[in-house]
N, C-alpha and C positions, 0 to 999 in steps of 0.2 A: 613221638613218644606215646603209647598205648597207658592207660589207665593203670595198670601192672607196673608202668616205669615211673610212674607221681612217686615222689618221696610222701611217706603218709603213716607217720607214726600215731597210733593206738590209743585211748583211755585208758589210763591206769591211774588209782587213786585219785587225788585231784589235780592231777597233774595239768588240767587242759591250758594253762597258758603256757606252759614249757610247751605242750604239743604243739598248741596255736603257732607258737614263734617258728620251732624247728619246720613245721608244715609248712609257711611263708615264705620261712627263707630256703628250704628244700634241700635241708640237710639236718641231722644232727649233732647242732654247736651248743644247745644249753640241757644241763641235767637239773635235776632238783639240787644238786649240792653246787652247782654255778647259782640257781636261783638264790637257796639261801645264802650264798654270801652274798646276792646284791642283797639280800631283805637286812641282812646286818648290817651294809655300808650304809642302807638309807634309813636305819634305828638303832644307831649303834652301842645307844642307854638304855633299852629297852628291855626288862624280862621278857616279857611278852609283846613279841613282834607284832605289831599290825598289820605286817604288808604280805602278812601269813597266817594260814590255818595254827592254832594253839595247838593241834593233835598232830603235828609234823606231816600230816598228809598234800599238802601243797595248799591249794583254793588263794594263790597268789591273785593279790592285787596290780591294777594299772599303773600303778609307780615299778614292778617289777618287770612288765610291760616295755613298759618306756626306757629305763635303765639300760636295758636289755640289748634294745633294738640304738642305742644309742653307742654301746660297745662296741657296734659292729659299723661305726659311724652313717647311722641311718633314726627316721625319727619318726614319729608316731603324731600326728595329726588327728588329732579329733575334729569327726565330722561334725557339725550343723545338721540337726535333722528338718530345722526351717529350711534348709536349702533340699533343692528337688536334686535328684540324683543323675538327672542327663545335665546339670551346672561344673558334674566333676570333670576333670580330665584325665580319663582315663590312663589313657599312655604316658602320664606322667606318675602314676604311681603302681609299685612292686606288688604289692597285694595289701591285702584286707584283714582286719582283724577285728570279728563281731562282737560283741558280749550280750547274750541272751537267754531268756528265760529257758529251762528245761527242763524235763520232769527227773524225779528221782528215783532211781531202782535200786532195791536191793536183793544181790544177784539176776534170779530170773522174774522174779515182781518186780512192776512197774507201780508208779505211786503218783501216777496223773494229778492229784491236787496236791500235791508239794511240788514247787518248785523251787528251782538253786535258781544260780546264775554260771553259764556257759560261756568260756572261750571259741570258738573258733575259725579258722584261717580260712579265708577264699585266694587263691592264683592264680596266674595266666601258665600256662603249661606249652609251650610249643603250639600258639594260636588260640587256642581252647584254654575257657575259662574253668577251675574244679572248685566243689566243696571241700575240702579239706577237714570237714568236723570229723575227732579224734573220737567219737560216740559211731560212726559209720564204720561197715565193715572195710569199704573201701573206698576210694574218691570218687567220687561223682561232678561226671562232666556236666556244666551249665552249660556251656557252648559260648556261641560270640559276643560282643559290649553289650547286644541289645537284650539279649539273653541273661547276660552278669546285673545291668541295669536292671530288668523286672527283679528277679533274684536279692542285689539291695536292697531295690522299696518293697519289699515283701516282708525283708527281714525288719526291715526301719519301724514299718506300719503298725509293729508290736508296740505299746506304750513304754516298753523298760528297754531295749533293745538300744545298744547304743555300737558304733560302729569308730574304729581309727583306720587310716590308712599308712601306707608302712610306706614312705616316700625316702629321700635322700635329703643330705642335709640340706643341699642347695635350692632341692626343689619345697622345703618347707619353709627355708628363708628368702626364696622370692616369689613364693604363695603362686606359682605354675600346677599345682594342683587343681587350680580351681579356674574353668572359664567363664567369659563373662557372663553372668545374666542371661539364660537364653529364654526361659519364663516368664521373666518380670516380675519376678516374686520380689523381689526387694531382700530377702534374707544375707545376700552374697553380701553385702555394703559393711554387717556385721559381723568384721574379722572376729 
């Protein structure tokens, strides 16, 4: 599969955790009107939803994340970023889903000292690892583990940058995500 064949849907409004999700799972299964019904099942007192932008533009939260990927009976694992990133095990999990700092534009201005917070998806594509951010014209190949590996701790090494992995149910409930200790960092002990 060529770069052209990555599923890699777009920025539009704040959409990047619907992009994130759909990029991940490498199709288009959630809209903004799947989003906000989960944002209503998980607030469903609420005028004003938390797990959403107040202006209907998206800028969903990690509960809609989670929900999400839980529908599809699959689960969202938050990383450790005490833990070193060659501790993970790779081929046990589906892909990535980053949340990081980004600058803000509007339209063709860029606005380098504002920053939001960013969604988005990293994958394994037919051997080859992609970027998947919905801000990029198009996917961009990392290349192999050792490749994906630098590419994590790069994104980690940002102090707000926080990272989940998008594994199965089974492989979050018998914590196969994660191998043992190969640093000796000690971090792994702290599920």
């Amino acid at each position: 599969m060529s770069e052209g064949e990555v599923f890699h849907e777009k920025q539009r409004l704040e959409l990047c955790a619907i992009h994130a999700l759909n990029n991940v799972l490498q199709e288009r299964v959630f809209t903004k009107e799947t989003a906000d019904e989960i944002c209503k099942r998980l607030a469903p007192q609420c005028v004003v939803n938390p797990h959403r932008s107040v202006f209907g533009t998206g800028n969903y939260d990690v509960n809609v994340i989670m929900a999400a990927l839980q529908s599809r009976e699959l689960a969202a694992v938050w990383w450790d970023k005490r833990r070193t990133v060659p501790s993970l095990c790779i081929a046990k999990v589906k892909g990535f889903i980053l949340n990081v700092p980004s600058c803000v534009s509007l339209g063709i201005l860029s606005l380098p000292m504002l920053k939001r917070r960013h969604w988005l998806a990293v994958r394994q594509v037919n051997g080859q690892y992609f970027n998947l951010d919905s801000k990029l014209k198009s996917p961009v190949c990392i290349g192999g583990e050792k490749e994906l590996q630098t590419f994590l701790s790069e994104q980690l090494s940002q102090d707000v940058a926080e990272m989940l992995l998008v594994v199965t149910r089974e492989v979050e409930e018998d914590g196969s995500w994660l191998n043992p200790d190969p640093a000796g960092d000690g971090a792994n002990s702290a599920a």
